[in-house]
PDB file of N, CA, C and O in Angstrom:
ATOM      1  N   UNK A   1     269.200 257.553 128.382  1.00  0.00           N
ATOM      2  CA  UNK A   1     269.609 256.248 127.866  1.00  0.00           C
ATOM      3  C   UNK A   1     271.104 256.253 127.570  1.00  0.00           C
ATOM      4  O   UNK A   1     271.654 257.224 127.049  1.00  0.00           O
ATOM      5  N   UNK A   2     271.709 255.200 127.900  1.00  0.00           N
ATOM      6  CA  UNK A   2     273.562 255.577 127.971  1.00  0.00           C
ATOM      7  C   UNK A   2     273.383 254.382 126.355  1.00  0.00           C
ATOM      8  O   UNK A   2     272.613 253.435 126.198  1.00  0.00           O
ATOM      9  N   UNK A   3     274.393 254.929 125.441  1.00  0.00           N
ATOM     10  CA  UNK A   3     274.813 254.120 124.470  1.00  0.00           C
ATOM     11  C   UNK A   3     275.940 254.166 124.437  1.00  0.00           C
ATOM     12  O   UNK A   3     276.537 255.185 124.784  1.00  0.00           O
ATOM     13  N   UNK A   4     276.769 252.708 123.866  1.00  0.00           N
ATOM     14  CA  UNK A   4     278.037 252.175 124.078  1.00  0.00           C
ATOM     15  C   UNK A   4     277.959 251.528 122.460  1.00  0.00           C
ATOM     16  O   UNK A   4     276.950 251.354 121.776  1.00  0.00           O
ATOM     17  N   UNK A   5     278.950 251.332 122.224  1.00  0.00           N
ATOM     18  CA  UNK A   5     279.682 250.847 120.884  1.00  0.00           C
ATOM     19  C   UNK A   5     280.164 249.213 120.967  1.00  0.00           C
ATOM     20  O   UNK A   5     281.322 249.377 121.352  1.00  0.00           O
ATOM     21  N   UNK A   6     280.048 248.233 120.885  1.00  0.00           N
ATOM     22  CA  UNK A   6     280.481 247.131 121.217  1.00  0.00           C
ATOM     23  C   UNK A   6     281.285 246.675 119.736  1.00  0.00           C
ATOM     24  O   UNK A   6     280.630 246.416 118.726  1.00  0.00           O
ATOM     25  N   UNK A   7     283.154 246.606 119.776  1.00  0.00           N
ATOM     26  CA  UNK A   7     283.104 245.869 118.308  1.00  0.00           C
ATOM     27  C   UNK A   7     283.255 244.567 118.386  1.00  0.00           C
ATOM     28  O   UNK A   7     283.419 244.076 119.502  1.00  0.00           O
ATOM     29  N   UNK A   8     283.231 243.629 117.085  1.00  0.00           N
ATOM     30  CA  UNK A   8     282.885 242.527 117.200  1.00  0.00           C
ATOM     31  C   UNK A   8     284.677 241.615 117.105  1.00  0.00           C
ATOM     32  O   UNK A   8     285.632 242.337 116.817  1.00  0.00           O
ATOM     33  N   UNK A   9     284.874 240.466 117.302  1.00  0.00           N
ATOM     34  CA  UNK A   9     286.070 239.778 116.960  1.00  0.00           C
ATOM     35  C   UNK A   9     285.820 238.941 116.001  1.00  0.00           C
ATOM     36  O   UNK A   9     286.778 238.467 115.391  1.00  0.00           O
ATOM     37  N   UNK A  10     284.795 238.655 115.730  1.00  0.00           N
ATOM     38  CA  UNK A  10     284.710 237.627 114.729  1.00  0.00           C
ATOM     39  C   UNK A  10     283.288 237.623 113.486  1.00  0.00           C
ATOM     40  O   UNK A  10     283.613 238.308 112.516  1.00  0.00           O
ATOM     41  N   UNK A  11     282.311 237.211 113.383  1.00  0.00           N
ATOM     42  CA  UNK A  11     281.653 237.413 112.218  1.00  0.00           C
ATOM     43  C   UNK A  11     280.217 237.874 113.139  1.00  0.00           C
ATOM     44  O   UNK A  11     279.547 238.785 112.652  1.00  0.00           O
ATOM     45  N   UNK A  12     279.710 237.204 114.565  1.00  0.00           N
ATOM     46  CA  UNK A  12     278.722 237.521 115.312  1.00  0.00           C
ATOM     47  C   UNK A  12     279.575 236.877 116.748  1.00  0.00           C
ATOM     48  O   UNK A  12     280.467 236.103 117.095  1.00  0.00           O
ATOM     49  N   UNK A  13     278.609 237.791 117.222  1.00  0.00           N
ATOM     50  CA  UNK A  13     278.338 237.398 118.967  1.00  0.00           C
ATOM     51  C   UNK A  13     276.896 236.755 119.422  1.00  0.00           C
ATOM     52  O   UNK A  13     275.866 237.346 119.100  1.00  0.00           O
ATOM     53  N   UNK A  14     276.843 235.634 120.114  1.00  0.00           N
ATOM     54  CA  UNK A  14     275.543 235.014 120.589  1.00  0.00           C
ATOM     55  C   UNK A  14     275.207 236.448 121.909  1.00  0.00           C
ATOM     56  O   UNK A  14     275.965 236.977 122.722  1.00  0.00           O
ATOM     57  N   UNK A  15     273.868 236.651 121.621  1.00  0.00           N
ATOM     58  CA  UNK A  15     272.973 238.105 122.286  1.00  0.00           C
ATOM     59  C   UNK A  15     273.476 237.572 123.858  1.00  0.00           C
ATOM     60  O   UNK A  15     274.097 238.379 124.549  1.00  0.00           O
ATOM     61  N   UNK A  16     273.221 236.342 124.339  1.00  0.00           N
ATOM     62  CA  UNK A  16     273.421 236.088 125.945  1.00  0.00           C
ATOM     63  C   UNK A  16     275.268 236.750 126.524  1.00  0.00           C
ATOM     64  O   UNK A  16     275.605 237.118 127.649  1.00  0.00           O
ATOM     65  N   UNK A  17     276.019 236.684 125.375  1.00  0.00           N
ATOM     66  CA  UNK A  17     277.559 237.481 125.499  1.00  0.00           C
ATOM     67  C   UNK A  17     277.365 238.177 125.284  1.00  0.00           C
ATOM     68  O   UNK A  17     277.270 238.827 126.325  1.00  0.00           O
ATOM     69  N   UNK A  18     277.129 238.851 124.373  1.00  0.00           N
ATOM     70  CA  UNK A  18     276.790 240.609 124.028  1.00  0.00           C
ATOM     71  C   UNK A  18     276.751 241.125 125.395  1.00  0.00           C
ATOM     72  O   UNK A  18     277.738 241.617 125.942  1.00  0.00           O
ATOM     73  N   UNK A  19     275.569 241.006 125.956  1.00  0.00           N
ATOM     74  CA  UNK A  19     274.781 241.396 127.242  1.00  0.00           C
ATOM     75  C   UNK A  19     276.242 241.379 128.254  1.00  0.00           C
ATOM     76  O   UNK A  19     276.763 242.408 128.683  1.00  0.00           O
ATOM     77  N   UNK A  20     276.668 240.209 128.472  1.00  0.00           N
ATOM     78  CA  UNK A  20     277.608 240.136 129.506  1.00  0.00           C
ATOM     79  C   UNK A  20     279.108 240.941 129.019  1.00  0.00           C
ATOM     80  O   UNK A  20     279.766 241.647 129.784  1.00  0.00           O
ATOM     81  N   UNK A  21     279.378 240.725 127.933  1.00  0.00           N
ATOM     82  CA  UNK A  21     280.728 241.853 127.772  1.00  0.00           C
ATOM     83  C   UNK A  21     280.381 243.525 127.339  1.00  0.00           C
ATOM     84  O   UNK A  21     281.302 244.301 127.082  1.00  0.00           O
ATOM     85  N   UNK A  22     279.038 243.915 127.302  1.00  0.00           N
ATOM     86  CA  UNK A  22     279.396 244.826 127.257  1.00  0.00           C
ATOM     87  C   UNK A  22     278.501 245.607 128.582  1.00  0.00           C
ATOM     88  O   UNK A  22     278.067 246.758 128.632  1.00  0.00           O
ATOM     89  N   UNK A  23     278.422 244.474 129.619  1.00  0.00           N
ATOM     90  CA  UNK A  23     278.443 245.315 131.119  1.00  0.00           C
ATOM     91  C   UNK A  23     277.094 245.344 131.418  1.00  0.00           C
ATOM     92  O   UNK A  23     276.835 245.798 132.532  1.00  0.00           O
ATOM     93  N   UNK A  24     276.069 244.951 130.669  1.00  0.00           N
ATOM     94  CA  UNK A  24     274.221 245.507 131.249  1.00  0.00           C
ATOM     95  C   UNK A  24     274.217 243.938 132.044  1.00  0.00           C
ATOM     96  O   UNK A  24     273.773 243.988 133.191  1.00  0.00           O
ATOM     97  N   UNK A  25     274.608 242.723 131.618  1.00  0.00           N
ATOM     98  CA  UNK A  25     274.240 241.799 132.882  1.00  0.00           C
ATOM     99  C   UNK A  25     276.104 241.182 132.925  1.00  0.00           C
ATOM    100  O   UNK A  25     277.063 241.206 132.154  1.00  0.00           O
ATOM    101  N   UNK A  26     275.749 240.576 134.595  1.00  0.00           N
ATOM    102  CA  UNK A  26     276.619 240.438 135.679  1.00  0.00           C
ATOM    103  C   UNK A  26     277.493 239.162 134.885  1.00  0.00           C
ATOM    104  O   UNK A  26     278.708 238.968 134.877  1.00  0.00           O
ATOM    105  N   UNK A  27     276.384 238.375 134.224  1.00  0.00           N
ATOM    106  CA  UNK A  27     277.058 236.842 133.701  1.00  0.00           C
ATOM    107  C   UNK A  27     276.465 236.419 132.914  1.00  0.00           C
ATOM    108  O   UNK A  27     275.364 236.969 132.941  1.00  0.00           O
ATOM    109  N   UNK A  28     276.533 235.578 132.012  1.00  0.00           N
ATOM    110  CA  UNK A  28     275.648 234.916 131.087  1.00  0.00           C
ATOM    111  C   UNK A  28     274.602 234.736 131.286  1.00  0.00           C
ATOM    112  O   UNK A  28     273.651 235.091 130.588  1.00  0.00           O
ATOM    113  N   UNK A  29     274.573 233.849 132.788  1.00  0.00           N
ATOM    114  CA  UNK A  29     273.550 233.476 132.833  1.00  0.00           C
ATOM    115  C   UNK A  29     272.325 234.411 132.894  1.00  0.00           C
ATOM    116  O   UNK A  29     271.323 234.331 132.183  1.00  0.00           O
ATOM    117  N   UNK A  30     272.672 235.650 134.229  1.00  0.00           N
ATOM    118  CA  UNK A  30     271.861 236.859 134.313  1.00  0.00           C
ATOM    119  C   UNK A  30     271.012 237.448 132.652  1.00  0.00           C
ATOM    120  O   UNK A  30     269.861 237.881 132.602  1.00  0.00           O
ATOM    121  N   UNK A  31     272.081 237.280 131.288  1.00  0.00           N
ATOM    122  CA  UNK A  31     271.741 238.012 130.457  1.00  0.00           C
ATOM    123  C   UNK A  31     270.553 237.025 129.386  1.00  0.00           C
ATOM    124  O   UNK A  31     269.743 237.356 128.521  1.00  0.00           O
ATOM    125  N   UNK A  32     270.991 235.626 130.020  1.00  0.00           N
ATOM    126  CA  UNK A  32     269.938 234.646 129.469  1.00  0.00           C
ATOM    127  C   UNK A  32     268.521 235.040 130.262  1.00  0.00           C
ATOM    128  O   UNK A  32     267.420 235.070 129.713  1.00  0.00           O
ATOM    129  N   UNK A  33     268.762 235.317 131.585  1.00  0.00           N
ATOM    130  CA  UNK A  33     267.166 235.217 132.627  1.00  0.00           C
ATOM    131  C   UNK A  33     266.758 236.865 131.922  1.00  0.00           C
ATOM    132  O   UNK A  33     265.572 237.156 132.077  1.00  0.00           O
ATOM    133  N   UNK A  34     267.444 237.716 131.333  1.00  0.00           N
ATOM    134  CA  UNK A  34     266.777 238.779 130.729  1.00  0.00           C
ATOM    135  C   UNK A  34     266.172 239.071 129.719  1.00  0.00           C
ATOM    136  O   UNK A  34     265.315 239.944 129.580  1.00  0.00           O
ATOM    137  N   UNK A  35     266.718 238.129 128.728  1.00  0.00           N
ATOM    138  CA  UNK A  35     265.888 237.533 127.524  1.00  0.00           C
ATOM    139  C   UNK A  35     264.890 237.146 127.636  1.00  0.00           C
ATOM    140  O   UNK A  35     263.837 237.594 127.184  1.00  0.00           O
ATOM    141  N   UNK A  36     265.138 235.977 128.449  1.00  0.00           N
ATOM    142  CA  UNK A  36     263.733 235.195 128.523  1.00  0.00           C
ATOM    143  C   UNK A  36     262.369 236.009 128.901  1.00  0.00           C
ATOM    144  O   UNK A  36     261.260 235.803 128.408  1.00  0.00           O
ATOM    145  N   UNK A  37     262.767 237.159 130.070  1.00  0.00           N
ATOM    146  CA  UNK A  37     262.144 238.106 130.690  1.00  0.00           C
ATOM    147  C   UNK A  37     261.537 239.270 129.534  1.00  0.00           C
ATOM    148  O   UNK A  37     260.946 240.304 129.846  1.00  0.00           O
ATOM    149  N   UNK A  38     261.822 238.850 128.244  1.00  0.00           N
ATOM    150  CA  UNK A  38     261.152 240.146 127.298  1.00  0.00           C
ATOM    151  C   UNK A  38     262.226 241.721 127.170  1.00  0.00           C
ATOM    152  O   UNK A  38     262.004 242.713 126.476  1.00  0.00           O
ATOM    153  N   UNK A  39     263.387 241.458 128.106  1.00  0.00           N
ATOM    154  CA  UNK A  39     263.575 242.914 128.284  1.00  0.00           C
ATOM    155  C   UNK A  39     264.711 243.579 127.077  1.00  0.00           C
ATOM    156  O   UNK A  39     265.056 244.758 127.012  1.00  0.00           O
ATOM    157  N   UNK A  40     265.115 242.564 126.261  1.00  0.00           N
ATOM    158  CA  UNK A  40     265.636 242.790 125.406  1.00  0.00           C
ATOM    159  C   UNK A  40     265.302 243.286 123.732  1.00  0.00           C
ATOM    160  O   UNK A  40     264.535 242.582 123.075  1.00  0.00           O
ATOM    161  N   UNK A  41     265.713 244.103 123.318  1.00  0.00           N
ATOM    162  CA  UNK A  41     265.388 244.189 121.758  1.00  0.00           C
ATOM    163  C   UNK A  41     266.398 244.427 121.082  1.00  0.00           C
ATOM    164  O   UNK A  41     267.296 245.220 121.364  1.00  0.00           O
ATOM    165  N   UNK A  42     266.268 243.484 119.778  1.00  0.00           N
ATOM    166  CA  UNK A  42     267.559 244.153 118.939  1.00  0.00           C
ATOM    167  C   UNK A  42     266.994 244.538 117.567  1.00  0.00           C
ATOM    168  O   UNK A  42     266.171 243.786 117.046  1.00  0.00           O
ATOM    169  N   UNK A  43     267.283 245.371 117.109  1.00  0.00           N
ATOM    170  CA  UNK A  43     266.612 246.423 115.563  1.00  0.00           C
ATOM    171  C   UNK A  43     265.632 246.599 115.979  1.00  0.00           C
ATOM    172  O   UNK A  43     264.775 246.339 115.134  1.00  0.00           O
ATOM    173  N   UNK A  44     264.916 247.180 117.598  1.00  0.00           N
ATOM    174  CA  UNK A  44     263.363 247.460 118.213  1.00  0.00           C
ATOM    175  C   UNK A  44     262.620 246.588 118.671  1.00  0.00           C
ATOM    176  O   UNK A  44     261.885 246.745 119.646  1.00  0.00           O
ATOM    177  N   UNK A  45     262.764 245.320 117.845  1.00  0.00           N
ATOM    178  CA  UNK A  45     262.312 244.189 117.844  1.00  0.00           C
ATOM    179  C   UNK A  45     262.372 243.498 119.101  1.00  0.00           C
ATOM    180  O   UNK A  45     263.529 243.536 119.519  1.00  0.00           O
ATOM    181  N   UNK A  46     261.589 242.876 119.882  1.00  0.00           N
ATOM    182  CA  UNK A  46     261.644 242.062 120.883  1.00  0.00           C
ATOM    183  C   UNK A  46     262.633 240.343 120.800  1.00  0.00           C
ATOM    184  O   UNK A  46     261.843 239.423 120.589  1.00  0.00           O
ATOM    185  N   UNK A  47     263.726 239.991 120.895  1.00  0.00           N
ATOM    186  CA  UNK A  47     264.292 238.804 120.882  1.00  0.00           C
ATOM    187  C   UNK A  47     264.216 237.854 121.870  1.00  0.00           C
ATOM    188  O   UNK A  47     264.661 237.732 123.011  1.00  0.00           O
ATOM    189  N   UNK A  48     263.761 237.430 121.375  1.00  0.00           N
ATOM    190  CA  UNK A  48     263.553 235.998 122.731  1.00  0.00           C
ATOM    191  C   UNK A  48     264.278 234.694 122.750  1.00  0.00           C
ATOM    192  O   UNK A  48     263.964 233.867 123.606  1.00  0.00           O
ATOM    193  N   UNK A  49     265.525 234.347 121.606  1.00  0.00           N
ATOM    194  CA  UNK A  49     266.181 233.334 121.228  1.00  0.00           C
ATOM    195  C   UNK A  49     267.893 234.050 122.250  1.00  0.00           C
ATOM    196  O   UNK A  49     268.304 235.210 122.241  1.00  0.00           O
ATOM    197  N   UNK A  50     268.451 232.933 122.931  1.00  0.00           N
ATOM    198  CA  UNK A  50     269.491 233.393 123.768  1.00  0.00           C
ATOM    199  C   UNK A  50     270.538 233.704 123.280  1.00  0.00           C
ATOM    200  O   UNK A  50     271.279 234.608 123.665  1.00  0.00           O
ATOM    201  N   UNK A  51     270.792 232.539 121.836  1.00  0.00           N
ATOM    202  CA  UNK A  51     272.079 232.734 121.471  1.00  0.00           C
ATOM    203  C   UNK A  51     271.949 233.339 120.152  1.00  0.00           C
ATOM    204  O   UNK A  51     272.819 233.193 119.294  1.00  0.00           O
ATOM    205  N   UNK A  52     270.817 234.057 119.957  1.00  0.00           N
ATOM    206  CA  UNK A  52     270.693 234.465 118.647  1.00  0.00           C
ATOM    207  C   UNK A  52     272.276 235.230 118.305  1.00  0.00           C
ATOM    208  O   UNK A  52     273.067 235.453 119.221  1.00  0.00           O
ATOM    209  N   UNK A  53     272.636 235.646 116.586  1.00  0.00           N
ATOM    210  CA  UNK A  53     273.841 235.993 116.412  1.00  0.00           C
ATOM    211  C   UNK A  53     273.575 237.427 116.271  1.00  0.00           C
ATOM    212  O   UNK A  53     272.911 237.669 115.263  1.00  0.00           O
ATOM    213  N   UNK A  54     273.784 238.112 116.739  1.00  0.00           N
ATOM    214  CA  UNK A  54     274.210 239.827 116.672  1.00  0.00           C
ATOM    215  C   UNK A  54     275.587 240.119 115.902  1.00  0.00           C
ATOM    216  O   UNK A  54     276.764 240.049 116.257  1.00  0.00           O
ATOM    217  N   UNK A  55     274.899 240.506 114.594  1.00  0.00           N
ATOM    218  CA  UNK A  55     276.180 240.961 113.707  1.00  0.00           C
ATOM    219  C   UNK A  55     276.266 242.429 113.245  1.00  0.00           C
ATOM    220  O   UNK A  55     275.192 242.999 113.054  1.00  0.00           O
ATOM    221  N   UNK A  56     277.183 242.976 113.081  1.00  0.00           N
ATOM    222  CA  UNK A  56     277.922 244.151 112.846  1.00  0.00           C
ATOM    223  C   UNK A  56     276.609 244.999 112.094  1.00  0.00           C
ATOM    224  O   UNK A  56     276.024 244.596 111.089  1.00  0.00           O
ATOM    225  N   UNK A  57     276.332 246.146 112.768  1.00  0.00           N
ATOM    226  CA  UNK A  57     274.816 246.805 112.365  1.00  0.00           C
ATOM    227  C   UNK A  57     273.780 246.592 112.944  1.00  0.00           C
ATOM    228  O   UNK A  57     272.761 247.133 112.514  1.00  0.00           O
ATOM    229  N   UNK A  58     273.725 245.846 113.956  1.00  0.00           N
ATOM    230  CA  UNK A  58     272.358 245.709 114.710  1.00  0.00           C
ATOM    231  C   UNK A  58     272.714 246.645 116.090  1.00  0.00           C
ATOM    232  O   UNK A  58     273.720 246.760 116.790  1.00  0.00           O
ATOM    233  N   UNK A  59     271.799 247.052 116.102  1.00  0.00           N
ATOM    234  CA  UNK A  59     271.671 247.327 117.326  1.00  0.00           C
ATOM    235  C   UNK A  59     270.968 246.880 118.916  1.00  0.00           C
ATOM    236  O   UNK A  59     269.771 247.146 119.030  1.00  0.00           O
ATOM    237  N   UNK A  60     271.491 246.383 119.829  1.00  0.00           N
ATOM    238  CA  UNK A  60     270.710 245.876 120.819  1.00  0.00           C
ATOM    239  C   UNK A  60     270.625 246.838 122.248  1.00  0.00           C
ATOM    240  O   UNK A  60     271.626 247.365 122.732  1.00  0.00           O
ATOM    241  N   UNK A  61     269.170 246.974 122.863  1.00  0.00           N
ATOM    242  CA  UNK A  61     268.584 247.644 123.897  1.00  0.00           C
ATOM    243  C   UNK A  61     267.969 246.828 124.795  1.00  0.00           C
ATOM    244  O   UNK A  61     267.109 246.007 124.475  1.00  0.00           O
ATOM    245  N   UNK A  62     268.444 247.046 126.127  1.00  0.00           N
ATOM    246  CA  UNK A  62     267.988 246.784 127.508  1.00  0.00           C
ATOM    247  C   UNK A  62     268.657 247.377 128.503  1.00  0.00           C
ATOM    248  O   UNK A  62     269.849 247.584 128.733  1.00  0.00           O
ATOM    249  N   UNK A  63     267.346 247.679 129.211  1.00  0.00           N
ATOM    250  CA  UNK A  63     267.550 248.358 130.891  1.00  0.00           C
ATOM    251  C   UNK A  63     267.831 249.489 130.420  1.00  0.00           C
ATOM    252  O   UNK A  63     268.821 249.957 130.985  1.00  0.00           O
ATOM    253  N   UNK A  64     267.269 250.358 129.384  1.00  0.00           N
ATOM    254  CA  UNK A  64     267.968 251.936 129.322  1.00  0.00           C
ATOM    255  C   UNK A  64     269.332 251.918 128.653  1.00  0.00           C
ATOM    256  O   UNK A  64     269.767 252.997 128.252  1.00  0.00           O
ATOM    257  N   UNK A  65     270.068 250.799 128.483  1.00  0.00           N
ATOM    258  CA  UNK A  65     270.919 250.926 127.811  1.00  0.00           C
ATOM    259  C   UNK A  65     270.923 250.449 126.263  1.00  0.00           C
ATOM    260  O   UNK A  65     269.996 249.681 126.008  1.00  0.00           O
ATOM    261  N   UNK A  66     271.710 250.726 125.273  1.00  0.00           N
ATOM    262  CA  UNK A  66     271.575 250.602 123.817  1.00  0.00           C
ATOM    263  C   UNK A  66     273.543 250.389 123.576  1.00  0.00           C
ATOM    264  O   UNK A  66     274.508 250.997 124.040  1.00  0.00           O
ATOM    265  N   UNK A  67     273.399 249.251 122.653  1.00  0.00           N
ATOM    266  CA  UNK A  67     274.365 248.674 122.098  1.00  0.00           C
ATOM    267  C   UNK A  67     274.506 248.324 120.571  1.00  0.00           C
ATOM    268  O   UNK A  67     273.900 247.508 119.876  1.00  0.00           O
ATOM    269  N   UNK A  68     275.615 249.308 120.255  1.00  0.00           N
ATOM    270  CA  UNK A  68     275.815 249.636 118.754  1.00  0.00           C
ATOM    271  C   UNK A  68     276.810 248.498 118.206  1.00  0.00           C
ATOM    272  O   UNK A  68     277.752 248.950 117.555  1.00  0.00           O
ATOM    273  N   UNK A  69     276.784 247.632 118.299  1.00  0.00           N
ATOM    274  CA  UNK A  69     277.838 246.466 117.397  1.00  0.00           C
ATOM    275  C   UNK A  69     278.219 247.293 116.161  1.00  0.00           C
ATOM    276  O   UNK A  69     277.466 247.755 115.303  1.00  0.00           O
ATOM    277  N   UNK A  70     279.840 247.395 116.279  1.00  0.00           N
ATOM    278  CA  UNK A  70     280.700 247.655 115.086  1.00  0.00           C
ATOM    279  C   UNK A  70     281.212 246.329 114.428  1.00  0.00           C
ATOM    280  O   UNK A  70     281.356 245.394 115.216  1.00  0.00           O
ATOM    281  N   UNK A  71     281.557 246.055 112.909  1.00  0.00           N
ATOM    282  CA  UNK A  71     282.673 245.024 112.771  1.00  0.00           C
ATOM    283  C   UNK A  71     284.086 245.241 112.972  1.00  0.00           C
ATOM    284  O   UNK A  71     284.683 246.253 112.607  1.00  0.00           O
ATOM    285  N   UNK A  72     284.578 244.289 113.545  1.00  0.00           N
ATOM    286  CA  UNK A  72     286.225 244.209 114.080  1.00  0.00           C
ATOM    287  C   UNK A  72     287.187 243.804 112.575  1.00  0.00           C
ATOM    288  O   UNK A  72     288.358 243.429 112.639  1.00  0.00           O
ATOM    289  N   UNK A  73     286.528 243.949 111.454  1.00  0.00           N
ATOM    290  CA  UNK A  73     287.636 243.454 110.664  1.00  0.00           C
ATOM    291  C   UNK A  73     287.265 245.268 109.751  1.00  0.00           C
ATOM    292  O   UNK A  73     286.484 246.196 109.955  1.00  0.00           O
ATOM    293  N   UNK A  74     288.564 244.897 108.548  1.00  0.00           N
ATOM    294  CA  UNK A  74     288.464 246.449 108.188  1.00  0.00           C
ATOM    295  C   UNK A  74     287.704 246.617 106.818  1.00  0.00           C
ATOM    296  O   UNK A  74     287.916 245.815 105.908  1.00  0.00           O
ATOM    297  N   UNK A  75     287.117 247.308 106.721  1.00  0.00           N
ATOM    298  CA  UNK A  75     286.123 247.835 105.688  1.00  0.00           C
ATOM    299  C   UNK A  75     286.918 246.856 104.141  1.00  0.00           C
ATOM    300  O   UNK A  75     286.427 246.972 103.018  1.00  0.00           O
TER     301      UNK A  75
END
């Protein structure tokens, strides 16, 4: 399973960007048809909402890959 670090710019990222900037789908749209498809989880959990907000501490998994959201502002 490859894990990557994604940090954030602002307070959350909608899950359908997540997916597309940090490289597991091609475009938004691809990372929306993967959602919908079940293949996503974030905290283990199965997510099925596209633009849900992924904030700093969650973690999100698909396709073998795992995505560690950091926050972009400083402690």
């Amino acid at each position: 399973m490859n894990t990557q670090e994604f940090t954030l710019r602002g307070e959350y990222v909608a899950l359908c960007d997540l997916l597309k900037l940090a490289g597991i789908a091609n475009s938004g749209g691809q990372g929306k048809l993967m959602i919908t498809n079940g293949e996503v989880t974030v905290d283990g959990q199965p997510e099925s909402r596209k633009t849900a907000k992924i904030r700093a501490g969650q973690t999100v998994r698909c396709l073998d890959q795992t995505v560690r959201v950091l926050s972009g502002n400083p402690a």
